[in-house]
N, CA, C and O atoms as a GROMACS GRO file, in nm:
protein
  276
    1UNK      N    1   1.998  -0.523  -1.316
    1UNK     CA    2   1.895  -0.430  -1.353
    1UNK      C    3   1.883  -0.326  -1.242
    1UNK      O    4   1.901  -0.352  -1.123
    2UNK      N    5   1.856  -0.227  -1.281
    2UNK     CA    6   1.856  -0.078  -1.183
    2UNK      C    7   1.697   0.007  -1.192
    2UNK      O    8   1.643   0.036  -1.298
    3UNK      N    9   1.647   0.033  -1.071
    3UNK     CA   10   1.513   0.114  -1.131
    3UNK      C   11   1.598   0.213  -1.065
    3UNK      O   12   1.639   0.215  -0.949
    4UNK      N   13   1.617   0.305  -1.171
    4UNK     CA   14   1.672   0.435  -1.112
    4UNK      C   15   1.620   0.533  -1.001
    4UNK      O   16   1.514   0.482  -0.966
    5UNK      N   17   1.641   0.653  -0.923
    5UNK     CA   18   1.583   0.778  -0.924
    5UNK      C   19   1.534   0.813  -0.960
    5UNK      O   20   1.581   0.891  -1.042
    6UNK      N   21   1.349   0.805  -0.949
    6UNK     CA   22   1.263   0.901  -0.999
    6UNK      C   23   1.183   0.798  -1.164
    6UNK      O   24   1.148   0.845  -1.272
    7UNK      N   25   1.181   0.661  -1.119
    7UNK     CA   26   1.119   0.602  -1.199
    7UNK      C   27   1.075   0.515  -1.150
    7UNK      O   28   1.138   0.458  -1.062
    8UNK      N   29   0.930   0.466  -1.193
    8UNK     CA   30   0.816   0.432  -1.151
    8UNK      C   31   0.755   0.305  -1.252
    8UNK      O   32   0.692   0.316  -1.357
    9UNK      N   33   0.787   0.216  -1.201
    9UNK     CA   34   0.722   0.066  -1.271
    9UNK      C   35   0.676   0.008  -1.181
    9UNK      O   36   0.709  -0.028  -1.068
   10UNK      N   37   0.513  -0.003  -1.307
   10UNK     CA   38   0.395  -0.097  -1.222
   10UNK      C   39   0.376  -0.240  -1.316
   10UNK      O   40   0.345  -0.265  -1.432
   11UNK      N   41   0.408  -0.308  -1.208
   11UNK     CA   42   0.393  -0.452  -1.300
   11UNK      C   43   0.416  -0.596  -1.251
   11UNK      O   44   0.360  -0.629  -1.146
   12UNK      N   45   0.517  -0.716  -1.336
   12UNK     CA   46   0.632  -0.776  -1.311
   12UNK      C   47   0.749  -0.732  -1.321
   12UNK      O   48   0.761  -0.643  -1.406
   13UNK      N   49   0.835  -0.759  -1.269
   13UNK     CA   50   0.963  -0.792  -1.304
   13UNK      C   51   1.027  -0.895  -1.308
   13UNK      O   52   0.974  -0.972  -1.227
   14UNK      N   53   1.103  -0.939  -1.353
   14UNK     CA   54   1.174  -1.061  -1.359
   14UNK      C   55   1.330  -1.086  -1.430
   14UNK      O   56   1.355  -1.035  -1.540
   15UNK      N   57   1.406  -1.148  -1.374
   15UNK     CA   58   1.510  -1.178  -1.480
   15UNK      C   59   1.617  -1.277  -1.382
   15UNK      O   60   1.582  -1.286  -1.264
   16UNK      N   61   1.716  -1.336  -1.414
   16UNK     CA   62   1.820  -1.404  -1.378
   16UNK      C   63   1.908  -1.355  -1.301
   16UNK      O   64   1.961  -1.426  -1.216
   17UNK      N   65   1.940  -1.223  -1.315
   17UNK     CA   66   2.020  -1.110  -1.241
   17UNK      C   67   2.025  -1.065  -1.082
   17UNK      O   68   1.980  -1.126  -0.984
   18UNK      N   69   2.080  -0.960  -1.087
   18UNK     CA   70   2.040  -0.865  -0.917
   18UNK      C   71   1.913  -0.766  -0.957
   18UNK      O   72   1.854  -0.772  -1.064
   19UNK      N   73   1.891  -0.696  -0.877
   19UNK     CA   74   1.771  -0.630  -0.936
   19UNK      C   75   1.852  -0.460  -0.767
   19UNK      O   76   1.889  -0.467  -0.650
   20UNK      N   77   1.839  -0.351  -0.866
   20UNK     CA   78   1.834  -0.279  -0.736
   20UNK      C   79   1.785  -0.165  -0.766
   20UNK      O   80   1.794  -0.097  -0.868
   21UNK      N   81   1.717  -0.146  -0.642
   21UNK     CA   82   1.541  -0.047  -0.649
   21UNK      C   83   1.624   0.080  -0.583
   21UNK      O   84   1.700   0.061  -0.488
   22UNK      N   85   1.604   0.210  -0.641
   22UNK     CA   86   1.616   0.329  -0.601
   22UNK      C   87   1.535   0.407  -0.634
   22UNK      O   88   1.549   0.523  -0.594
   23UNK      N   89   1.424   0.375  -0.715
   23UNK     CA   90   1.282   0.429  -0.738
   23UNK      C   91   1.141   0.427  -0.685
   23UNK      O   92   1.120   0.456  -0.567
   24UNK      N   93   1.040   0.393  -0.770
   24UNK     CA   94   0.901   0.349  -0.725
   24UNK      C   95   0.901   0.195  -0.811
   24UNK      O   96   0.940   0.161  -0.922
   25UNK      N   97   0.838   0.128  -0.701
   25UNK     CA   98   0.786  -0.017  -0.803
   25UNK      C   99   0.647  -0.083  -0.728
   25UNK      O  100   0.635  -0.124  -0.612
   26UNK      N  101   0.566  -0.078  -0.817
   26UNK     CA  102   0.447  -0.160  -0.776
   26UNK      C  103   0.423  -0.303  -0.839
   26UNK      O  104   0.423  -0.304  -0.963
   27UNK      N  105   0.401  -0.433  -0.772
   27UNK     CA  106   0.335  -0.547  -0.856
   27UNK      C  107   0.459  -0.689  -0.779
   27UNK      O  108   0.488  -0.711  -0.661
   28UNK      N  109   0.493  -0.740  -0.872
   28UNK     CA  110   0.602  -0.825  -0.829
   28UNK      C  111   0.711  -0.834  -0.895
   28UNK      O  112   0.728  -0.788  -1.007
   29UNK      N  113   0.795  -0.897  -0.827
   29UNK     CA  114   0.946  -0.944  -0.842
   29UNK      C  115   1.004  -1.064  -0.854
   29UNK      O  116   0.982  -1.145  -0.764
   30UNK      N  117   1.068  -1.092  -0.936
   30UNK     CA  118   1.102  -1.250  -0.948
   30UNK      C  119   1.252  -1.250  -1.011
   30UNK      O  120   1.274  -1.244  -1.132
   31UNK      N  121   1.352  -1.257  -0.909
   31UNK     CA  122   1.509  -1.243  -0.955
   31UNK      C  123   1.587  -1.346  -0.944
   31UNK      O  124   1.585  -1.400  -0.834
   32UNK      N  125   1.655  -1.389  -1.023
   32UNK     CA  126   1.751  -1.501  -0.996
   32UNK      C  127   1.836  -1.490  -0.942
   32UNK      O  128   1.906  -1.591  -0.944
   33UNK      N  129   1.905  -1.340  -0.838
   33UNK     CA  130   1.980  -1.316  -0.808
   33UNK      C  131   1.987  -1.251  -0.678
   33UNK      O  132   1.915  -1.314  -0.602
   34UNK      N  133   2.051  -1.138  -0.611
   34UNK     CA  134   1.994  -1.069  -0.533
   34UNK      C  135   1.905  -0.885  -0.558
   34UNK      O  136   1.935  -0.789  -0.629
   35UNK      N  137   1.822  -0.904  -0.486
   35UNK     CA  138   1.712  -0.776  -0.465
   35UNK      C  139   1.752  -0.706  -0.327
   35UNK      O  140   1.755  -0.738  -0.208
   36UNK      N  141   1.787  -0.566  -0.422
   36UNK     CA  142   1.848  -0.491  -0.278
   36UNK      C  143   1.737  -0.310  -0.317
   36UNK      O  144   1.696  -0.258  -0.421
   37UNK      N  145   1.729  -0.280  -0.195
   37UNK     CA  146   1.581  -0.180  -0.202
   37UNK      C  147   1.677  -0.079  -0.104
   37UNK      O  148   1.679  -0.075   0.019
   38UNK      N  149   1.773   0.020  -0.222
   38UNK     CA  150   1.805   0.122  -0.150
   38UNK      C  151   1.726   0.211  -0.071
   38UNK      O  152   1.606   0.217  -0.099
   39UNK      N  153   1.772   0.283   0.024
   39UNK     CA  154   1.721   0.392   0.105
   39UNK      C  155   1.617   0.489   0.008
   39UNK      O  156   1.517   0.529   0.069
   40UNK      N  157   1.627   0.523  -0.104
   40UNK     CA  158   1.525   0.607  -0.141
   40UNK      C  159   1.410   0.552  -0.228
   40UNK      O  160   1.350   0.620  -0.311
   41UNK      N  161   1.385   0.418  -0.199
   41UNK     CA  162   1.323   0.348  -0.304
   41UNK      C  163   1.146   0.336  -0.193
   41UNK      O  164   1.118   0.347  -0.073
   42UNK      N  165   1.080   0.312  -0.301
   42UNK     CA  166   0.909   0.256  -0.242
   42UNK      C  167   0.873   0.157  -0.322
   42UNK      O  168   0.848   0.174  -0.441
   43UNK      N  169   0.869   0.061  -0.272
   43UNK     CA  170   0.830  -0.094  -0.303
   43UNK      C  171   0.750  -0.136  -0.246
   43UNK      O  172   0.770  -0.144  -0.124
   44UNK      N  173   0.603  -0.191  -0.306
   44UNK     CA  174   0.500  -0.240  -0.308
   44UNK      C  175   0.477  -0.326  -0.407
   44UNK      O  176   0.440  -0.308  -0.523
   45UNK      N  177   0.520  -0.476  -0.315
   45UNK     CA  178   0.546  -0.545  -0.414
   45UNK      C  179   0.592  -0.682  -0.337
   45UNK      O  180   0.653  -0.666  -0.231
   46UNK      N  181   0.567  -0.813  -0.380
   46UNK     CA  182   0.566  -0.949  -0.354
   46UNK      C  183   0.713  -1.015  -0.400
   46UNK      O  184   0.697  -1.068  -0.510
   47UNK      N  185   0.834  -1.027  -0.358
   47UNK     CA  186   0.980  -1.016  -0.408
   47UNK      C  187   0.937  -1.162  -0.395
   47UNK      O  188   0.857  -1.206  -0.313
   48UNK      N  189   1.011  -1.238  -0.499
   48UNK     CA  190   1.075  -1.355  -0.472
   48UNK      C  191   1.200  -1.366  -0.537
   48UNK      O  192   1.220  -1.330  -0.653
   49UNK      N  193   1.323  -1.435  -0.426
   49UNK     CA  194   1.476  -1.427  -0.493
   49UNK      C  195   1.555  -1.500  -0.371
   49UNK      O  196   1.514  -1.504  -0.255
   50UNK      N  197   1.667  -1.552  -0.416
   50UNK     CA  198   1.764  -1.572  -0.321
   50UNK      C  199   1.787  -1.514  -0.182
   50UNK      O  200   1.799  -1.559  -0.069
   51UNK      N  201   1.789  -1.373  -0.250
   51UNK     CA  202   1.862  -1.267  -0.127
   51UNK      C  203   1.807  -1.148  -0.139
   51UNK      O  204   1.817  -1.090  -0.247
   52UNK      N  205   1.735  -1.087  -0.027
   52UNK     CA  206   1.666  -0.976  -0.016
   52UNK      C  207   1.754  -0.875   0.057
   52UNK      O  208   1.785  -0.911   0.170
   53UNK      N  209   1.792  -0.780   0.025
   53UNK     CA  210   1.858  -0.681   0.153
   53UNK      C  211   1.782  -0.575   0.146
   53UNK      O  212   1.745  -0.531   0.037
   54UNK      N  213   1.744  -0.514   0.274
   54UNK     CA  214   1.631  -0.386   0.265
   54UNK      C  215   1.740  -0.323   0.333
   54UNK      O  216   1.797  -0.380   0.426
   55UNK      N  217   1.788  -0.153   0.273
   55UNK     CA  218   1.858  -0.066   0.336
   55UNK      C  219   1.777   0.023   0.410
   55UNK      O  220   1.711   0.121   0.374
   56UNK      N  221   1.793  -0.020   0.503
   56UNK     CA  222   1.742   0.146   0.653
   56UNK      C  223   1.713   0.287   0.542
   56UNK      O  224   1.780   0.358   0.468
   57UNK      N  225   1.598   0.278   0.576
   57UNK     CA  226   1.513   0.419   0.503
   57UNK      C  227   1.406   0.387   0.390
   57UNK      O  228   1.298   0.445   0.381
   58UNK      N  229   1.457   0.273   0.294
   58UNK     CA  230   1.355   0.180   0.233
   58UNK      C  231   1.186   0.242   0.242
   58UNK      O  232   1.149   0.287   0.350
   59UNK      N  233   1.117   0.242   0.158
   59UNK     CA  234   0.981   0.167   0.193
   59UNK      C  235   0.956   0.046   0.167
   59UNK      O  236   1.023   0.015   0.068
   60UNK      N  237   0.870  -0.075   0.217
   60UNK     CA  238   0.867  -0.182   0.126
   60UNK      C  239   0.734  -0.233   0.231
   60UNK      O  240   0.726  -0.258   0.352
   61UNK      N  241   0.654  -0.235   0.136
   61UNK     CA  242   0.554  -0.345   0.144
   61UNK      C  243   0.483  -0.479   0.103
   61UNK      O  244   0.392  -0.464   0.022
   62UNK      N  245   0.505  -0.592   0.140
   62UNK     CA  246   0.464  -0.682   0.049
   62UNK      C  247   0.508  -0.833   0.086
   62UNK      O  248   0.541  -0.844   0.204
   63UNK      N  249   0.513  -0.920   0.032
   63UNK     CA  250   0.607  -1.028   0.106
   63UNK      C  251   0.705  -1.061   0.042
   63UNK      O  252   0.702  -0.998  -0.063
   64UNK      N  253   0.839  -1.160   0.049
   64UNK     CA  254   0.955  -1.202   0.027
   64UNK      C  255   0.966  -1.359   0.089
   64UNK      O  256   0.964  -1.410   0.201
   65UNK      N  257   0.977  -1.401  -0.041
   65UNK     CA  258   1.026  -1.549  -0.029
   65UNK      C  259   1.165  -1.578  -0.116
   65UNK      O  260   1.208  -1.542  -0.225
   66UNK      N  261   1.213  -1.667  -0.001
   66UNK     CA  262   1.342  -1.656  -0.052
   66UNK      C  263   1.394  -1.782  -0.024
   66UNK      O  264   1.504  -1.806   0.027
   67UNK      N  265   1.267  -1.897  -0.076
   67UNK     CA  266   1.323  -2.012  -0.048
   67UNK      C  267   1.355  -2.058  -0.154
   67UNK      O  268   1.387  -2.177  -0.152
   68UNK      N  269   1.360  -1.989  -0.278
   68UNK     CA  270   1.414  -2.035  -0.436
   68UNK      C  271   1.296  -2.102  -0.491
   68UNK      O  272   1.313  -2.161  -0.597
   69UNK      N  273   1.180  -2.104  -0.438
   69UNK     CA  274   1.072  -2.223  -0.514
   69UNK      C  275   1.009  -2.093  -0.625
   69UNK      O  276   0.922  -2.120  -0.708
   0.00000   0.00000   0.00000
């Protein structure tokens, strides 16, 4: 799943997949896969997933658990 450039979801998310943020996202995250928060993305938001990678330039606020529970 992709939040593109210049799109803006306030909510959950969730799914089995990777998830990768190049937009706006507010609320939480719940991926079965890995969550990666390109350089032009703003995330405000509670991730839970395997694997978090935050790319240098990112915004991200919120917490990340990534102990699979």
């Amino acid at each position: 799943m992709v939040v593109g450039p210049g799109t803006s979801i306030e909510g959950e998310v969730r799914g089995p997949g990777d998830l990768v943020v190049r937009g706006s996202l507010r609320g939480r995250v719940a991926m079965g896969g890995t969550v990666r928060l390109e350089a032009d993305s703003d995330v405000r938001a509670d991730i839970r997933a395997p694997r978090v990678v935050i790319v240098d330039g990112a915004v991200f606020q919120g917490d990340v658990d990534t102990s699979g529970n």
